[in-house]
C-alpha positions as CSV (number, residue, x, y, z in Angstrom):
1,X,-6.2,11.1,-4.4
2,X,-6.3,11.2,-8.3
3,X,-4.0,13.6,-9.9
4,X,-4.3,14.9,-13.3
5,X,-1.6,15.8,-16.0
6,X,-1.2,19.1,-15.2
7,X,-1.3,19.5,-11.4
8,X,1.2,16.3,-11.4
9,X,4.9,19.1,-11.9
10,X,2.8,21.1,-9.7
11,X,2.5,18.0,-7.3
12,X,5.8,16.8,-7.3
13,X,7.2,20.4,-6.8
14,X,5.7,20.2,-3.4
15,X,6.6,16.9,-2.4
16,X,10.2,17.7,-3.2
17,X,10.3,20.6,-1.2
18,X,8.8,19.4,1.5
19,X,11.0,16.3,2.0
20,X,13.8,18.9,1.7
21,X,12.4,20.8,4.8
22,X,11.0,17.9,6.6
23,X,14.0,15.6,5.9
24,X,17.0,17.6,6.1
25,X,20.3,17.0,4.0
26,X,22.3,14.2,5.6
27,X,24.1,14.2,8.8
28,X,23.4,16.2,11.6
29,X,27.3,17.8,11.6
30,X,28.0,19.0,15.0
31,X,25.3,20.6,16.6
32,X,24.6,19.6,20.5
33,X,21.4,19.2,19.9
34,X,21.7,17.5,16.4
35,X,21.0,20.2,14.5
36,X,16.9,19.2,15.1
37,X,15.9,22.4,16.7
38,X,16.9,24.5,13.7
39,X,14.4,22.6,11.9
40,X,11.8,22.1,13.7
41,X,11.5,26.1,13.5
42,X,11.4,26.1,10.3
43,X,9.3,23.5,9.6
44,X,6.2,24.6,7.9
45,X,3.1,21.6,7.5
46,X,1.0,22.1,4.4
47,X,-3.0,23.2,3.9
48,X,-4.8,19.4,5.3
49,X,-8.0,18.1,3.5
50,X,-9.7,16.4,6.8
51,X,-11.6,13.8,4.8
52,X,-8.2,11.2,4.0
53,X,-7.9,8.2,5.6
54,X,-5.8,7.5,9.0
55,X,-2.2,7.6,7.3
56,X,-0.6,4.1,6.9
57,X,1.5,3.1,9.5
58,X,4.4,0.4,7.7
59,X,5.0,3.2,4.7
60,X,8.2,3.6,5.9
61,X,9.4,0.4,6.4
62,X,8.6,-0.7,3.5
63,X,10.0,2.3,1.6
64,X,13.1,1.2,3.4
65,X,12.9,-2.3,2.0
66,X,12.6,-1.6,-1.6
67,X,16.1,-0.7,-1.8
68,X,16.7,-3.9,-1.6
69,X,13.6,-5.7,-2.9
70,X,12.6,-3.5,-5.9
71,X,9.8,-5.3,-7.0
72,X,8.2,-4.5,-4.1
73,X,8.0,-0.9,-5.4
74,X,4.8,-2.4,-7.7
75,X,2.3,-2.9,-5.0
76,X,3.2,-0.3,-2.7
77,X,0.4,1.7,-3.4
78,X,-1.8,-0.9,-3.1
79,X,-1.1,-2.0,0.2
80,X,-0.7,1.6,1.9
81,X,-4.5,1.7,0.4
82,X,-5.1,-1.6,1.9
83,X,-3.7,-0.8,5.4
84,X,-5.8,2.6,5.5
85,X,-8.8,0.9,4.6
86,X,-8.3,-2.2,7.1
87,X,-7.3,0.7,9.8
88,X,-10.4,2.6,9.0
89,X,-12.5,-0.9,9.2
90,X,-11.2,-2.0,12.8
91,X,-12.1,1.4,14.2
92,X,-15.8,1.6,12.7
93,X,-16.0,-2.2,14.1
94,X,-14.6,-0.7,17.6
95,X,-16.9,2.1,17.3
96,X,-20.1,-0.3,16.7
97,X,-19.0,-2.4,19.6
98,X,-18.8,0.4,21.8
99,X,-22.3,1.6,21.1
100,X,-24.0,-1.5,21.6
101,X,-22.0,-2.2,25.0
102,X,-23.0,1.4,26.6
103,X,-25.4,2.7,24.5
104,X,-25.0,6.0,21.9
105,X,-23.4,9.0,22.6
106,X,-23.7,12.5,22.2
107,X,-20.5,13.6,19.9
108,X,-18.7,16.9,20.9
109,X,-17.6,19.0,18.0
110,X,-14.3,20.2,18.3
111,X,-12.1,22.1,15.7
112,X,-8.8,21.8,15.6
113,X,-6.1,24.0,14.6
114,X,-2.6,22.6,14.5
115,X,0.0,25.6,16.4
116,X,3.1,24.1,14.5
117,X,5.4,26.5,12.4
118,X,5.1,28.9,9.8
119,X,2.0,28.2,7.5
120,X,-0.4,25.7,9.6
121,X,-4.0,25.6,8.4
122,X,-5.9,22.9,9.8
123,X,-9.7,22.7,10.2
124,X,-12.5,19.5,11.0
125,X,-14.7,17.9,13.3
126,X,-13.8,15.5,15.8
127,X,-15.9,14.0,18.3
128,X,-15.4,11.4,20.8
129,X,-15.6,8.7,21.8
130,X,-15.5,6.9,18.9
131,X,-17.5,9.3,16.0
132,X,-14.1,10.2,15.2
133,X,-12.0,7.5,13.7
134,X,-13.1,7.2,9.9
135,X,-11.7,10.7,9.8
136,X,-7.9,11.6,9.6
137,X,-5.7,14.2,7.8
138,X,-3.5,14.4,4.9
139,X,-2.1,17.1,2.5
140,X,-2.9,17.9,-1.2
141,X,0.7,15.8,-1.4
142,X,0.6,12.4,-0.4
143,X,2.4,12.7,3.3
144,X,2.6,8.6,4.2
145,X,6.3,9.2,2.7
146,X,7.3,12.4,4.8
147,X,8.1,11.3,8.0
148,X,8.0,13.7,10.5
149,X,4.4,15.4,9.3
150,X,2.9,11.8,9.0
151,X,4.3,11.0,12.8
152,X,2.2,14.6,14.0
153,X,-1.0,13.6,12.1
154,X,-0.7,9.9,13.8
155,X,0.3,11.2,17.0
156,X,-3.0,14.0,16.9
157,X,-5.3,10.9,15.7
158,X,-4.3,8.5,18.0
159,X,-4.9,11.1,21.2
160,X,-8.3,11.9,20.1
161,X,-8.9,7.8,20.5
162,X,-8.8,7.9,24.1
163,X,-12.5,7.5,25.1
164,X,-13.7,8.6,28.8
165,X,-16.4,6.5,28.2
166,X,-16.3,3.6,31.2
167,X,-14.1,5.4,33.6
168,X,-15.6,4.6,36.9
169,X,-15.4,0.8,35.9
170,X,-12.6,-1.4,34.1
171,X,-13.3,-1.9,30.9
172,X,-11.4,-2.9,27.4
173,X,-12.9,-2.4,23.7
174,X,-11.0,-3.8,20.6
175,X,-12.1,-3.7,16.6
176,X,-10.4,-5.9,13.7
177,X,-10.1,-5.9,9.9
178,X,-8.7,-8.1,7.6
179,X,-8.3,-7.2,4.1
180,X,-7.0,-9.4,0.7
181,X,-5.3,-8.7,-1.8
182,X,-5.7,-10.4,-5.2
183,X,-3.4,-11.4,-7.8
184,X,0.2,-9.8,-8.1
185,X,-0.6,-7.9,-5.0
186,X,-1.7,-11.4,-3.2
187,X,-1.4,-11.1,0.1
188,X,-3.2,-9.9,3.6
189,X,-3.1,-6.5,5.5
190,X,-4.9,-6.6,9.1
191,X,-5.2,-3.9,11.6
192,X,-6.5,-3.8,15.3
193,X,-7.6,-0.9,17.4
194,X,-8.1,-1.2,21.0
195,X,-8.9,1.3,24.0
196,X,-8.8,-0.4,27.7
197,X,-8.6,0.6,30.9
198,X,-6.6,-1.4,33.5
199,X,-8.4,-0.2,36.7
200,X,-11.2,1.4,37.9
201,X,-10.8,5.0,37.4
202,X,-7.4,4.8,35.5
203,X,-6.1,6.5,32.9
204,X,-6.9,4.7,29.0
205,X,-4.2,3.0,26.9
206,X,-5.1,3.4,22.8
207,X,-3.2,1.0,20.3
208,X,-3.2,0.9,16.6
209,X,-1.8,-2.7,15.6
210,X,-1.0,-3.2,11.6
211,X,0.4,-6.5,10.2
212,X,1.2,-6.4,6.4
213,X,2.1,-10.4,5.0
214,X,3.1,-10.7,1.2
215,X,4.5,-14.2,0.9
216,X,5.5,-13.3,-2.9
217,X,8.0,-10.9,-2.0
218,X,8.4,-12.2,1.4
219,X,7.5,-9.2,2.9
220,X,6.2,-9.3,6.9
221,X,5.6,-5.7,7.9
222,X,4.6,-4.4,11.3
223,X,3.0,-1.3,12.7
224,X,2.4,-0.3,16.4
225,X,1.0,2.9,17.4
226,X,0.3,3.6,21.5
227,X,-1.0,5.8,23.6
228,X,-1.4,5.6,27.7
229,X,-1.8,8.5,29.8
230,X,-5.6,11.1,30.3
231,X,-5.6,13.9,28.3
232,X,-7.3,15.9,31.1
233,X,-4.9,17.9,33.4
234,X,-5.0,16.4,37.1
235,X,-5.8,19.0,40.2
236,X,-2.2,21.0,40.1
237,X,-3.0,21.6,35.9
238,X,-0.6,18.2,35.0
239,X,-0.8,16.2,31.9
240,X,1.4,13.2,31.4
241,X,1.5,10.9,28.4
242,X,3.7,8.8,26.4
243,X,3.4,7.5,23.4
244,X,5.3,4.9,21.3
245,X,5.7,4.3,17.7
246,X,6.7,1.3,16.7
247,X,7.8,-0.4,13.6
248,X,9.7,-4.3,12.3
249,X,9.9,-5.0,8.8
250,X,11.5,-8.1,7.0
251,X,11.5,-8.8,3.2
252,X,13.6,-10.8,0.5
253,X,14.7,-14.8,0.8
254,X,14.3,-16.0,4.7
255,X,14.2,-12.3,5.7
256,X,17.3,-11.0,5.3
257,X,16.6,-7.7,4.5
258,X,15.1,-5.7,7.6
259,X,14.1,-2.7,9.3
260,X,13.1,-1.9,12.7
261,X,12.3,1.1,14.6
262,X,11.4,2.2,17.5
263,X,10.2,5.9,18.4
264,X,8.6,7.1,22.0
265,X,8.1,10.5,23.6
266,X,7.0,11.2,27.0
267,X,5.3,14.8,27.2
268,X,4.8,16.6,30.6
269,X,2.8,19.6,30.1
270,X,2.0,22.0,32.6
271,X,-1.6,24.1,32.0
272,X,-2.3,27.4,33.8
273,X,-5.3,28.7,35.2
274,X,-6.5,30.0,32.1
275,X,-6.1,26.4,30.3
276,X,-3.6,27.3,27.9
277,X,-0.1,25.8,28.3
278,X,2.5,26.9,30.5
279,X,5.0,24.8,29.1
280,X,5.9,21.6,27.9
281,X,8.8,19.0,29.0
282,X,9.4,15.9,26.4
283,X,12.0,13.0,26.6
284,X,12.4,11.5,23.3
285,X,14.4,8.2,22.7
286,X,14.8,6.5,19.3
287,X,16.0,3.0,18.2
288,X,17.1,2.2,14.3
289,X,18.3,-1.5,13.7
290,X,18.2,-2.3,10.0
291,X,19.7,-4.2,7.3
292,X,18.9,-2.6,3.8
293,X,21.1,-1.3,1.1
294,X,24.0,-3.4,2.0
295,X,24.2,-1.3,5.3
296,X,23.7,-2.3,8.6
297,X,22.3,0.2,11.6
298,X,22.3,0.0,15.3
299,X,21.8,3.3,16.5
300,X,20.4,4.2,19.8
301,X,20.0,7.8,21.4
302,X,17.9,10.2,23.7
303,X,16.9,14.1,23.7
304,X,15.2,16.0,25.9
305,X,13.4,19.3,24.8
306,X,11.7,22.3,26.8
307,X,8.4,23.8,24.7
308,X,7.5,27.2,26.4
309,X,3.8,27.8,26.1
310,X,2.3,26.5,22.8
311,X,5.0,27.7,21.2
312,X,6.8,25.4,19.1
313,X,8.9,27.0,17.2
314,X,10.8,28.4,20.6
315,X,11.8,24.8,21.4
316,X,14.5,24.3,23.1
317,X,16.3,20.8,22.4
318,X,19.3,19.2,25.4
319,X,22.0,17.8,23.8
320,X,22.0,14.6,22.0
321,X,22.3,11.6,23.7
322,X,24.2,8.3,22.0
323,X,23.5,5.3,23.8
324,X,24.3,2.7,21.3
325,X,25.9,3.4,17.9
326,X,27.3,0.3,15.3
327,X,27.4,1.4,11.4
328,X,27.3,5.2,10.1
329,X,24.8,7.5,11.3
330,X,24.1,9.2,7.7
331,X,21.0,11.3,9.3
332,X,19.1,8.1,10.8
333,X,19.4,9.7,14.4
334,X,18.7,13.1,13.3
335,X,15.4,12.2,11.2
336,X,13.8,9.2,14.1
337,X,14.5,11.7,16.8
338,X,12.5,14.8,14.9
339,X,9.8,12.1,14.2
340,X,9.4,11.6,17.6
341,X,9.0,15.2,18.7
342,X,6.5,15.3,16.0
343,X,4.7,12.4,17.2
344,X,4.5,14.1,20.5
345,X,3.3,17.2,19.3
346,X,0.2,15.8,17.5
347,X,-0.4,13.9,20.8
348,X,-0.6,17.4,22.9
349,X,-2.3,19.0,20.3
350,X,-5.3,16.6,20.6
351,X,-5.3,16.7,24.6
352,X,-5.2,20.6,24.4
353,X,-8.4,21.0,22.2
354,X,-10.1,18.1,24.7
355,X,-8.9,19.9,27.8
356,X,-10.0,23.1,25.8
357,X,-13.4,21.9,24.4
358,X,-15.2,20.9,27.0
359,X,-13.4,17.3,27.1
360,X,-12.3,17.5,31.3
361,X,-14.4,20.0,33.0
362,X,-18.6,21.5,32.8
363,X,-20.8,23.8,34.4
364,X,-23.5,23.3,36.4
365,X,-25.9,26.1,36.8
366,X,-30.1,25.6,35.8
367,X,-31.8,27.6,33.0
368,X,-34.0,30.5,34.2
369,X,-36.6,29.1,31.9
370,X,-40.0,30.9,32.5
371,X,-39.7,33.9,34.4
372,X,-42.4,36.5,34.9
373,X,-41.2,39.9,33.9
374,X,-39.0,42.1,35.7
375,X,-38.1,39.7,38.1
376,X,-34.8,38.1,39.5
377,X,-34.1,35.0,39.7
378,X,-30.8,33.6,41.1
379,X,-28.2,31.4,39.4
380,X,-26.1,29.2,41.4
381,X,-23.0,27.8,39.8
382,X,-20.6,25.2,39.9
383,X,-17.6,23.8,37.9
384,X,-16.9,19.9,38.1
385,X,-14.9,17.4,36.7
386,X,-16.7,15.1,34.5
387,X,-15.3,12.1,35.6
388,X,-13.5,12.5,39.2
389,X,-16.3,14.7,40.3
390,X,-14.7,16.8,41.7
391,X,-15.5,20.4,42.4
392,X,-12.9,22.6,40.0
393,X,-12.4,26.3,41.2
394,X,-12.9,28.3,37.8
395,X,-13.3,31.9,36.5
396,X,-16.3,32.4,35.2
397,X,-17.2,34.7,32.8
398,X,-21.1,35.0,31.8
399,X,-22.4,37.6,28.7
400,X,-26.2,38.0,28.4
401,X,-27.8,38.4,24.4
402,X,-31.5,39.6,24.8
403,X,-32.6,41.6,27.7
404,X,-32.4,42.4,30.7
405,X,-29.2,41.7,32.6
406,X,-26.9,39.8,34.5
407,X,-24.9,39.9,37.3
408,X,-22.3,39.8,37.9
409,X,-20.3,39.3,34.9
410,X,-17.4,37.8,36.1
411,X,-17.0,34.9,39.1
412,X,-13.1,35.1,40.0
413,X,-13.0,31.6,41.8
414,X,-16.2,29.4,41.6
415,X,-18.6,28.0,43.2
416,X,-20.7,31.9,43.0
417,X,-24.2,32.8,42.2
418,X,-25.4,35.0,39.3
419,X,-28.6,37.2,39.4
420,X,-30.6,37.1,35.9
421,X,-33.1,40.0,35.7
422,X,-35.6,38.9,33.4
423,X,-37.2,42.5,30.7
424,X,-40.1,44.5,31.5
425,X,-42.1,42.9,28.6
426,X,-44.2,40.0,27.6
427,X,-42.6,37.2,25.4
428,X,-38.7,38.0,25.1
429,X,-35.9,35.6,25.2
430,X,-32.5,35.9,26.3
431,X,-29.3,33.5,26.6
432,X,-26.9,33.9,29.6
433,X,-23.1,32.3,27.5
434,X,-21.2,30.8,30.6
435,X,-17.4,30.7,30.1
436,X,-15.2,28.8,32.6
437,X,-11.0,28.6,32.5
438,X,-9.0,27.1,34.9
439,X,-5.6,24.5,35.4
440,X,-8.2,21.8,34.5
441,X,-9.7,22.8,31.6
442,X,-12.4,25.3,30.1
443,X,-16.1,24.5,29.6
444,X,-18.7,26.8,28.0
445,X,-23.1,26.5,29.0
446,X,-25.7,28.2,27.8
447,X,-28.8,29.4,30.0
448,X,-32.3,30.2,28.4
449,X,-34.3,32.4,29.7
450,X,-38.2,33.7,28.7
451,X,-41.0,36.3,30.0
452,X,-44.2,34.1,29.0
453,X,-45.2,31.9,26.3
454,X,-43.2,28.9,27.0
455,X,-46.2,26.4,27.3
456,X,-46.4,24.1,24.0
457,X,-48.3,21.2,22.7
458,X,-45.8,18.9,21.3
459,X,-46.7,16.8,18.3
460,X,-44.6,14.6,15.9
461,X,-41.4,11.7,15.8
462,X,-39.9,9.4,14.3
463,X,-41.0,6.2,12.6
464,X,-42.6,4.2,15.2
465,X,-41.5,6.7,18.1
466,X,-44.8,9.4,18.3
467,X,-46.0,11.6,21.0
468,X,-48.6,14.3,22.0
469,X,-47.2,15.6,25.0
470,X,-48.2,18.9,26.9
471,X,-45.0,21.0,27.9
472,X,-45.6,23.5,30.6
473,X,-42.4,25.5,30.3
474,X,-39.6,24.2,27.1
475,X,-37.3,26.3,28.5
476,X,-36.9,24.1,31.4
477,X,-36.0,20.5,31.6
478,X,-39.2,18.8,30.1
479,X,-40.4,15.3,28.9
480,X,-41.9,13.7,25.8
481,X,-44.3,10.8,26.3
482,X,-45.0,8.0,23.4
483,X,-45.2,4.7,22.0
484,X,-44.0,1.4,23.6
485,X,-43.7,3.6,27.2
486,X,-41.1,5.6,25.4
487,X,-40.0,8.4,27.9
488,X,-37.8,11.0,26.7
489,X,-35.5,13.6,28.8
490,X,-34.6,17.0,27.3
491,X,-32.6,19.2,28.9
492,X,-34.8,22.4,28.2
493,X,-33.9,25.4,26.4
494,X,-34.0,26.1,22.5
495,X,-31.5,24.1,21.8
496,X,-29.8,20.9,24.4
497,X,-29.5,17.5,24.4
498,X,-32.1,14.8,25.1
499,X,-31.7,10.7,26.2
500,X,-34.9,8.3,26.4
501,X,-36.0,4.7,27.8
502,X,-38.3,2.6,26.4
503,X,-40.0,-1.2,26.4
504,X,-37.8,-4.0,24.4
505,X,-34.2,-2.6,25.9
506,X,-34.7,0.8,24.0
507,X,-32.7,3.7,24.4
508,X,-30.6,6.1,22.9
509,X,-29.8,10.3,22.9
510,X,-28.8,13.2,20.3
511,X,-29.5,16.7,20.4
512,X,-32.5,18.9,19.3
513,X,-33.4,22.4,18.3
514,X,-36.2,24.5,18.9
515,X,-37.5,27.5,16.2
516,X,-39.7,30.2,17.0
517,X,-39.9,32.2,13.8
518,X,-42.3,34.8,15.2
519,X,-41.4,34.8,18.8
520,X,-42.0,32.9,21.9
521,X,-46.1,32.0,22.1
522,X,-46.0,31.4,18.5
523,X,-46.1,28.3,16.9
524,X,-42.7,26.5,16.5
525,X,-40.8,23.4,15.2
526,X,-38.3,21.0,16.8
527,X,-35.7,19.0,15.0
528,X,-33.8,15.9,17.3
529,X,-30.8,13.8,15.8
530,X,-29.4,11.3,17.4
531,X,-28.8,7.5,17.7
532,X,-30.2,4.5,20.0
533,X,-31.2,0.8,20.0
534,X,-33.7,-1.9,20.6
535,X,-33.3,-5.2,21.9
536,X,-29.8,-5.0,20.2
537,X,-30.4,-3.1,16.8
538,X,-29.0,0.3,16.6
539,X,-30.0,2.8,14.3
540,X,-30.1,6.9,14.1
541,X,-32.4,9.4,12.4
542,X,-33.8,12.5,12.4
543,X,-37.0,13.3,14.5
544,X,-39.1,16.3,13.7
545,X,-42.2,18.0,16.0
546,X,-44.2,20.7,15.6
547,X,-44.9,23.2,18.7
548,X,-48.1,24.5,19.4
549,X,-48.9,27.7,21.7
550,X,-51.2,26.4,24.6
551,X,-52.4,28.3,27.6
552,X,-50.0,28.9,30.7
553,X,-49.3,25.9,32.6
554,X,-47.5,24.1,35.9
């Protein structure tokens, strides 16, 4: 980010102030728990712009080893920009991989809002797998140099990485980048990103790997980031995951200055049958061994802390555990220990928001579609895991827009049936919003339902893809007929999702909407985006169609 004159005091005001409350002032004195719970109260995360770059991962490290090595001060910048672009690269190149191994996907949208301190405002799209990874958070400040905030970005990014793509099968995806740098920053900055799963229906291990060489200053740097656990609570509302952060740095003549840390967080959280958190359990542990400033570190300790509900601030920290200590502390314990309870708090923020949005559990119930007026028509409805199958007991709440009604409103354990009574009148629309909560997660469905003039003429595409295909009800499940023996699926409704199968290895899906302007039997337009391939090309685009009123059909 380019800073002008003016803003820079501005700037620099706020970087101050936020190491100060981020960082702490020295030694943890002699608080049991290190003095770590006080802050982590306090600690209040700036407004985030979503569209930076995945945050560095060897900042601090290297930040470490200019005491030592000044001149490495010089191309810092340039290699933090480096290492961001060569992250950003493997994951687009894991991404690509992805798609042309099992096909496109339909993204999710999920917004999410961090629940950390006193003044949190956080706000983007993430979908996964995979149409995710280009985007990451930072501040108006630069945060690669505040530890603990950078450690909860890292740990939120890295948990929406774990793709449920491939569950029922093992499976392993990695993407690379390799970047070079020219003249006095000569050198090579590399990154890897890899999601696997080690047996069929397993839980997913993400990795972040970042190697920074500079033979100039001597400077080997290394980054690890990992992830293994599922995000989605099991069938007693369970969620276990660990993460580890991992960092080895070595600079000046034959390497001897170095720094090496180690940071890992196990987090047991407990969701209750409205799929918020119950409560939180996380085991930290922290390793320093360095070499800089004429100091040497070999510090080694362990904290447990107690989160009730999503409430961070009311954490409760155990006392401080030393396991190894050679050299002075001087707040090394104090400030890898808070990083790691950040790290873990960006992790369960991502799994709430999947568990939350839609990630673990849907609904299964069919669209009324077109009903004759004043009639009933019944609704059965289940909730299932996406990827055990599984039924999921749920409450379900439904609210009908348009007319006539619904009941009932409210399913206390699922599976149930609701009864839809469709208005007195000709040509009116309505939308029956499902909502279910339980220990497993919450999913959300919309049902469509019409008196009359649901019969269209569909006419239009995309490039090569056309059709002219008669559609005796669109608020039902219907197909598209076209070129090269195209066959398309849509889900039915005004708005869903669609997936077609073609000649030459075609395929691919997206989403579509449907606009009525003047009503139902009235002439319409469809828009579909979405992505898919041929005989090994991918692409995506936007497909438009126009509707045409025909008479009733079956």
């Amino acid at each position: 980010m380019t800073m002008n004159n003016s803003s820079f005091p501005v700037a620099m005001c706020s970087l101050f102030i936020m190491a100060l409350v981020v960082l702490g002032c020295g030694r943890f004195g002699g608080s049991k728990d290190g003095g770590i719970g006080d802050r982590v109260k306090n600690l209040t995360i700036p407004a985030i712009d979503a569209n930076e770059p995945f945050p560095a991962l060897n900042t601090e490290a290297i930040d470490a080893l200019i005491a030592d090595v000044p001149e490495l001060a010089k191309p810092r910048e340039a290699v933090m920009a480096a290492e961001r672009d060569a992250i950003k690269g493997a994951l687009d190149d894991l991404r690509s991989k992805s798609k042309a191994t099992n096909g496109p996907r339909t993204a999710i949208e999920i917004v999410p809002v961090m629940a950390l301190g006193n003044d949190i405002r956080a706000g983007a799209l993430f979908s996964w797998p995979f149409n995710l990874t280009a985007v990451a958070m930072a501040a108006e400040v630069d945060l690669s140099g505040l530890g603990s905030v950078q450690q909860h970005l890292i740990g939120h990014q890295i948990g929406f990485f774990t793709t449920d793509e491939g569950r029922a099968r093992q499976s392993a995806g990695t993407g690379t980048k390799t970047i070079t740098m020219k003249d006095e920053k000569t050198g090579e900055v590399q990154a890897t990103a890899t999601v696997s799963i080690d047996t069929a229906g397993g839980t997913y291990t993400s990795e972040i790997i970042t190697k920074v060489s500079m033979p100039l200053f001597g400077l080997d740097a290394n980054s690890k980031v990992t992830l293994k656990g599922d995000p989605c609570p099991d069938s007693d509302g369970k969620v276990d995951l660990i993460v580890r952060r991992a960092s080895n740095a070595r600079a000046g003549r034959a390497g001897s200055v170095f720094y090496d840390k180690n940071i890992e967080a196990r987090i047991v959280a407990t969701v209750g049958d409205d799929a918020e958190l119950a409560g939180t359990d996380i085991d930290l542990r922290q390793a320093i061994h360095s070499m800089t400033g004429g100091q040497g570190v070999d510090i080694i300790t362990s904290q447990s802390v107690h989160v009730p509900g999503g409430e961070y601030k009311n954490s409760k920290f155990g006392e401080l555990k030393i396991i190894k200590q050679n050299g002075p502390d001087d707040g090394w314990t104090a400030k890898a220990v808070e990083q790691a309870f950040m790290l873990a708090s960006g992790v369960l923020e991502s799994a709430k928001h999947r568990w939350q949005g839609g990630g673990c559990v849907k609904i299964e119930a069919n669209s009324p579609g077109s009903v004759q007026p004043s009639s009933t028509t019944t609704i059965p409805v289940t909730v299932r895991h996406k990827w055990d199958g599984l039924e999921v007991p749920s409450k379900l709440d439904a609210a009908l827009t348009g007319g006539a009604s619904i009941d009932p409103a409210s399913i206390p354990k699922t599976a149930g049936t609701l009864a839809y009574v469709a208005p007195g009148e000709s040509g009116k629309t309505a939308t029956i919003k499902l909502s279910a909560s339980s220990r497993r997660g919450r999913a959300t469905l919309d049902l469509t339902a019409s008196t009359g003039g649901a019969s269209y003429q569909i006419i239009g595409g995309l490039d090569d893809w056309k059709t002219d295909s008669k559609v005796c009800d669109i608020m039902k499940p219907f197909q598209l007929k076209g070129s090269y023996g195209i066959v398309m699926d849509l889900s039915g409704g005004l708005s869903g999702t669609y997936s077609y199968k073609g000649q030459f290895q075609t395929q691919g899906s997206g989403t579509y909407t449907i606009t009525l302007p003047d009503g139902p039997g009235k002439p319409g337009k469809m828009v579909g985006r979405g992505s898919g391939s041929a005989m090994g090309h991918s692409g995506s685009g936007t497909e438009n169609y126009l509707l045409t009123p025909i008479e009733p059909c079956s």
